[in-house]
MMTF fields as JSON, N, C-alpha, C and O atoms, coordinates in Angstrom:
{
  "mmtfVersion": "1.0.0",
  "mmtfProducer": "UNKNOWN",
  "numBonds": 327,
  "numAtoms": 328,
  "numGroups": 82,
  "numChains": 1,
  "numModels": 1,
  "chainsPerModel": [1],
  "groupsPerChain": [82],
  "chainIdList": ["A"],
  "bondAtomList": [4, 2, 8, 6, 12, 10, 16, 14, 20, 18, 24, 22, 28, 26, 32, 30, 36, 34, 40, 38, 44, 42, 48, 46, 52, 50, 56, 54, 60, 58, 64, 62, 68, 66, 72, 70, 76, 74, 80, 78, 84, 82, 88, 86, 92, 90, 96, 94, 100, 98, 104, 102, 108, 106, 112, 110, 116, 114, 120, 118, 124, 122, 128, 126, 132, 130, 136, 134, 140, 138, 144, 142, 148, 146, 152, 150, 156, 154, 160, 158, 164, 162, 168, 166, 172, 170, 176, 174, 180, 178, 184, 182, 188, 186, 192, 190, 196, 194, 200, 198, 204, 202, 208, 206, 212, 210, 216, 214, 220, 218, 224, 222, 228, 226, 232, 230, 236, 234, 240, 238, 244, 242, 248, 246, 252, 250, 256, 254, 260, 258, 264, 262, 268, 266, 272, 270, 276, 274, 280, 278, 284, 282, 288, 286, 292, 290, 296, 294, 300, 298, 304, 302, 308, 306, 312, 310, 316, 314, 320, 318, 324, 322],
  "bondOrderList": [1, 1, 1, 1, 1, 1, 1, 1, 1, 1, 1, 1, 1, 1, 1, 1, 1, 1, 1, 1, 1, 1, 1, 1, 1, 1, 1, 1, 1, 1, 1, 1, 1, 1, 1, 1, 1, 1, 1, 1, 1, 1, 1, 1, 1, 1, 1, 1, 1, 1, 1, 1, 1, 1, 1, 1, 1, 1, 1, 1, 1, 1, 1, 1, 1, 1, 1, 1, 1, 1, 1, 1, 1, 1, 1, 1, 1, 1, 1, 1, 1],
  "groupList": [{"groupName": "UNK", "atomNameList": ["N", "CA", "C", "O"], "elementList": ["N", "C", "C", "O"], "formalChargeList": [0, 0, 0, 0], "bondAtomList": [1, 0, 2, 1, 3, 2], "bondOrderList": [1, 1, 2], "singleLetterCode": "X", "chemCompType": "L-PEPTIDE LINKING"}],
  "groupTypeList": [0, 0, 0, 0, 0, 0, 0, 0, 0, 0, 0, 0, 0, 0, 0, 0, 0, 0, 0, 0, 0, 0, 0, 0, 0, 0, 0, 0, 0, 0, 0, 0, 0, 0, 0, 0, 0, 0, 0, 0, 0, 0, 0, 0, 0, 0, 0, 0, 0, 0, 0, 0, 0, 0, 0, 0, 0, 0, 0, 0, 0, 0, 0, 0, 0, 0, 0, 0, 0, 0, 0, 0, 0, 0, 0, 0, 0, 0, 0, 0, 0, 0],
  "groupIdList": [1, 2, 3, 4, 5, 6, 7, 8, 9, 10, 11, 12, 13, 14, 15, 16, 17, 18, 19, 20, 21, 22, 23, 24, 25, 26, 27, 28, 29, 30, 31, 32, 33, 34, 35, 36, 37, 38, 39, 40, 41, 42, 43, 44, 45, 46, 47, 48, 49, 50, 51, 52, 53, 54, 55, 56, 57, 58, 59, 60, 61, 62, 63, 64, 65, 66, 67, 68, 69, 70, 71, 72, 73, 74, 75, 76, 77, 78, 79, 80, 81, 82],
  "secStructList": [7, 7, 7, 6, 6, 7, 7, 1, 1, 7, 7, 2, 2, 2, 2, 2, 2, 2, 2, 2, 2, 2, 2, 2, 2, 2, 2, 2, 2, 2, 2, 2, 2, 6, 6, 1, 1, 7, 2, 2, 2, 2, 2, 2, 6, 2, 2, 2, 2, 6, 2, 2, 2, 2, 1, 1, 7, 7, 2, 2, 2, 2, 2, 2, 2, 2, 2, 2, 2, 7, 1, 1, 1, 7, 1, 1, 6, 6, 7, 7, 7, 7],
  "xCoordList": [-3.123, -3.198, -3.953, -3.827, -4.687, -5.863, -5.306, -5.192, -4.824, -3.923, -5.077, -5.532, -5.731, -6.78, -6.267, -7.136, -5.18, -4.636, -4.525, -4.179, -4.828, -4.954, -6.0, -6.95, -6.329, -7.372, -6.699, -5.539, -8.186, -7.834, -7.634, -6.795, -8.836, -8.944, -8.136, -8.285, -7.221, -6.366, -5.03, -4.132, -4.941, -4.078, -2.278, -1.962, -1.643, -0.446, 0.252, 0.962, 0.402, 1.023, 0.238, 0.643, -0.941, -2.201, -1.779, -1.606, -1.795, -1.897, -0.265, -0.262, 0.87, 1.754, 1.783, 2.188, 1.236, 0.639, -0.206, -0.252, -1.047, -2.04, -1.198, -1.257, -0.354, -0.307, 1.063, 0.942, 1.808, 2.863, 1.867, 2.268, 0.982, 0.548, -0.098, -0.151, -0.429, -0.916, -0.238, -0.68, 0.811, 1.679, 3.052, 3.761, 3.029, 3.563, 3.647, 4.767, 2.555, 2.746, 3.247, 4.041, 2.769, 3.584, 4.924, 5.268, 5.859, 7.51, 7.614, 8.558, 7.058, 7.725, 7.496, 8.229, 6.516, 5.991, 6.727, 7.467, 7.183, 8.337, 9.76, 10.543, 10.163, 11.577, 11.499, 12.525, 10.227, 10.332, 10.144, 10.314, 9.855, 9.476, 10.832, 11.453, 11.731, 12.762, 14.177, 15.173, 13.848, 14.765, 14.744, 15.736, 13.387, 13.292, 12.65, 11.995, 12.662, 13.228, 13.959, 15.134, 13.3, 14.712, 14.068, 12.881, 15.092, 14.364, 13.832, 13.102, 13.922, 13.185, 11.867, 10.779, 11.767, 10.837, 9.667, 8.582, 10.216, 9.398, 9.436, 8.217, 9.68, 9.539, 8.253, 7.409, 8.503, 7.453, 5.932, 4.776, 6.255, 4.636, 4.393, 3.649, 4.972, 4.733, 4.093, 2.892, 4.776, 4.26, 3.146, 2.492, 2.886, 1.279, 0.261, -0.941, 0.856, -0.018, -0.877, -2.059, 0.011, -0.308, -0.826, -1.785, -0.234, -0.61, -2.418, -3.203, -2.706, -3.955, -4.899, -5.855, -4.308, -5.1, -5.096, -6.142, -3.948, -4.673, -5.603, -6.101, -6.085, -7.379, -8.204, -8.128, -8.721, -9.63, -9.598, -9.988, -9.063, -9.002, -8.646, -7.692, -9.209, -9.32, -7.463, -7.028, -6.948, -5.525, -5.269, -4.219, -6.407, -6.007, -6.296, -5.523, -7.179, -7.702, -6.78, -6.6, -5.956, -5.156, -3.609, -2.928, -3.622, -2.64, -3.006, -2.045, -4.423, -4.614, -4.387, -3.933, -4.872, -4.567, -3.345, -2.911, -2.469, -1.37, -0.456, 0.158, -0.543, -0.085, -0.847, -0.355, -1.884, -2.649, -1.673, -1.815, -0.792, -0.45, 0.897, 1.407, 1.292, 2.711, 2.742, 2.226, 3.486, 3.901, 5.223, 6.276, 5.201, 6.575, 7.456, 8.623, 7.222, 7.388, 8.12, 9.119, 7.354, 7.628, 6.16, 5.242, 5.927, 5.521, 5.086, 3.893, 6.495, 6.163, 7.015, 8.208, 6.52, 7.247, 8.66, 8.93, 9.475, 11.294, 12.0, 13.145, 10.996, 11.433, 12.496, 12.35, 13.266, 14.778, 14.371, 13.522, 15.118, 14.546, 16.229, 17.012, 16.655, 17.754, 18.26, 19.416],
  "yCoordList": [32.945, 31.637, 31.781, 32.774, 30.81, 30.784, 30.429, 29.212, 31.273, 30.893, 30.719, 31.774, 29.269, 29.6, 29.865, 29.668, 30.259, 31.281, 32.484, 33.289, 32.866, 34.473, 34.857, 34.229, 36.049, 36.715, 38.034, 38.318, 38.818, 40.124, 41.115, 42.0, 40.634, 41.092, 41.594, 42.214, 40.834, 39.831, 41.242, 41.268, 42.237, 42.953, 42.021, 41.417, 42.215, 41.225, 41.348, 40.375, 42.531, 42.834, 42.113, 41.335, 42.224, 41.585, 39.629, 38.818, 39.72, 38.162, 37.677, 36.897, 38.35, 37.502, 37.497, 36.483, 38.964, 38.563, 37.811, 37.577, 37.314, 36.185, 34.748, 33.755, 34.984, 33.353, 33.299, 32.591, 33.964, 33.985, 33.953, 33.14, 34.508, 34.459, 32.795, 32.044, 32.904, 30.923, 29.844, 29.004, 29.698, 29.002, 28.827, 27.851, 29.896, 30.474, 29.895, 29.935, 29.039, 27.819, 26.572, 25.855, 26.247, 25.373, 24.991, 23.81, 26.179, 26.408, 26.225, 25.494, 26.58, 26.762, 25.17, 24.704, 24.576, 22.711, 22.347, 21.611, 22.358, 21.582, 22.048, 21.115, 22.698, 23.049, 22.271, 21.684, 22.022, 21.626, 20.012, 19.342, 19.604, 17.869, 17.991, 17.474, 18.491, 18.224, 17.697, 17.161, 18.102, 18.142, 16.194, 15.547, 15.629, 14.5, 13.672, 12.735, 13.759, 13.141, 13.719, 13.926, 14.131, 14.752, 15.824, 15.968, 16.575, 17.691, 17.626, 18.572, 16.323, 16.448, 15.561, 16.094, 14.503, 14.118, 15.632, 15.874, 16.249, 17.382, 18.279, 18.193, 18.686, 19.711, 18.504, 18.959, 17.259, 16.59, 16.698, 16.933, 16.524, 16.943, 18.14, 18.258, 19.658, 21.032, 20.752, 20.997, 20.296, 20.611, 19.626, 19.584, 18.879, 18.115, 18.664, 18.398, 19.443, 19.904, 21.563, 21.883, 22.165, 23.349, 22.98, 23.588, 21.965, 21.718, 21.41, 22.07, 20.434, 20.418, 21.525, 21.344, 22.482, 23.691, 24.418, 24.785, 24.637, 24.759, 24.537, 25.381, 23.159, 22.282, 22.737, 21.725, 23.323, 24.179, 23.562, 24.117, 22.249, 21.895, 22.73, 23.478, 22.793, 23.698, 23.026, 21.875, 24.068, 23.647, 22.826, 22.195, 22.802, 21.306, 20.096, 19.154, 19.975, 18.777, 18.298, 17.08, 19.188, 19.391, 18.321, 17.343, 18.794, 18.388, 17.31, 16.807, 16.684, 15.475, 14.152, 13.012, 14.837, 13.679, 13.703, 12.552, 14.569, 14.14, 13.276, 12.232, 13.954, 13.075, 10.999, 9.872, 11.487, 9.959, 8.968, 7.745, 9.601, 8.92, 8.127, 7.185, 8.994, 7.965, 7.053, 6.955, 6.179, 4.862, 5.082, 4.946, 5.381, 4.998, 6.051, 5.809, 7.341, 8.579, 8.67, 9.3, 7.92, 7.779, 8.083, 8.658, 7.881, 7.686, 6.805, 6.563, 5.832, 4.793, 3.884, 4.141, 2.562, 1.464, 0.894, 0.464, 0.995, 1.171, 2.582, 2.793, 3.534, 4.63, 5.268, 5.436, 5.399, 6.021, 7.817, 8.632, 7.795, 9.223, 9.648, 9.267, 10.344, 11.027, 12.526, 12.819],
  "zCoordList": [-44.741, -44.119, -42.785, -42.068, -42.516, -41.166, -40.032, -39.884, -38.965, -37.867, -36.783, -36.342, -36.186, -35.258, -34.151, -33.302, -33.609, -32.145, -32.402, -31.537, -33.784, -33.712, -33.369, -33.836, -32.407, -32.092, -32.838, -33.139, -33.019, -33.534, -32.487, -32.318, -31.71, -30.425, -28.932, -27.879, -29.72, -28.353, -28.01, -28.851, -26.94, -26.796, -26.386, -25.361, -27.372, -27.087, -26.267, -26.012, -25.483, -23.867, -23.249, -22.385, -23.547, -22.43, -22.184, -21.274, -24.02, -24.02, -23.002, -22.05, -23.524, -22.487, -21.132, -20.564, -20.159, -18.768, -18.204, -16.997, -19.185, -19.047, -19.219, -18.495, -20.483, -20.643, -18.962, -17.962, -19.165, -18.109, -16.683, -15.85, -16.406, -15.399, -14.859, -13.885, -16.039, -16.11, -15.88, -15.097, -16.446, -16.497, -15.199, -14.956, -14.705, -13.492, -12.566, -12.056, -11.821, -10.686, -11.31, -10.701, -12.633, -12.947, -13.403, -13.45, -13.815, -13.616, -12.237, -11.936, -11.442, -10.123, -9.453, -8.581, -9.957, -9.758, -10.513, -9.861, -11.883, -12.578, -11.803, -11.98, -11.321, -10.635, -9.713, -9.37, -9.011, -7.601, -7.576, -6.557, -8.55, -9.505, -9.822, -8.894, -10.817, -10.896, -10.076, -10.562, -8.455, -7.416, -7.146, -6.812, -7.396, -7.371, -8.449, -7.991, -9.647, -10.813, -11.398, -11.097, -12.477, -13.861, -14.535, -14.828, -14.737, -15.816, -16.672, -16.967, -17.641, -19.245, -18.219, -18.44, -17.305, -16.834, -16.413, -16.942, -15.56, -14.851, -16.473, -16.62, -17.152, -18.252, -19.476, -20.248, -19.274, -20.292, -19.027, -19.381, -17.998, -17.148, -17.459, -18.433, -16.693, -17.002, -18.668, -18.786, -19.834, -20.916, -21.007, -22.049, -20.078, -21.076, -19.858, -19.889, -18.805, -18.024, -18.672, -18.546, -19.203, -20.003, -21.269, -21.743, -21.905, -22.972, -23.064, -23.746, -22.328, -21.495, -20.54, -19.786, -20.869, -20.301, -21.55, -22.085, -22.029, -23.719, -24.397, -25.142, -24.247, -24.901, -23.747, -23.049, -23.274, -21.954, -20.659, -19.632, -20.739, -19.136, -18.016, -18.231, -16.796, -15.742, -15.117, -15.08, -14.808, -14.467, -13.348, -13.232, -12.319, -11.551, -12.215, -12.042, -12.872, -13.462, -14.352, -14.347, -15.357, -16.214, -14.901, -15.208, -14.099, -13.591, -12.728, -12.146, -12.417, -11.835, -13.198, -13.103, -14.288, -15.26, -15.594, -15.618, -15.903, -15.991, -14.899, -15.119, -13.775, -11.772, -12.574, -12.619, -12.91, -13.067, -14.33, -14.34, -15.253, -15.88, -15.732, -16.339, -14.552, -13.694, -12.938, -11.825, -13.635, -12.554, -11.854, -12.477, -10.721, -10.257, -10.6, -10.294, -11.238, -11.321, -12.851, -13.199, -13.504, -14.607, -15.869, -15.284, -16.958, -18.003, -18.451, -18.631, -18.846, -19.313, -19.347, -19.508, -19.191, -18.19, -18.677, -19.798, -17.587, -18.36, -18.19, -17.79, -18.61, -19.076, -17.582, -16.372, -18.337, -17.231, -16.848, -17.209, -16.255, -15.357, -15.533, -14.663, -16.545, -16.754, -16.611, -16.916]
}
């Protein structure tokens, strides 16, 4: 079966200091988002902020569009901050 995240290439010690290394300011920005909304709020940004650096976006940009999609420190309109 055709897995396109497999590299052959790809040393797998290597790959988790990279991806951990990446992702790394943004745990520490979702903890610190969390103190003033909510955890599944700050854990759904962190994930569409990475998720979006996944698809190659450069990780500020990645995190200006996501910052761009809140109203009111929310998502989407209503949506409770639990």
């Amino acid at each position: 079966m055709y897995n396109p995240y497999y590299h052959q290439n790809v040393n797998p010690h290597q790959l988790k200091h990279t991806v951990l290394r990446n992702v790394e300011p943004f745990v520490h920005y979702g903890l610190h988002e969390a103190k003033f909304t909510s955890f599944p709020h700050a854990l759904r940004e962190v994930a569409a902020i990475t998720y979006l650096m996944g698809m190659g976006y450069d990780p500020n940009i990645a995190h200006q569009i996501v910052e761009s999609w809140e109203i009111n420190e929310t998502f989407y309109p209503g949506q409770r901050n639990f």
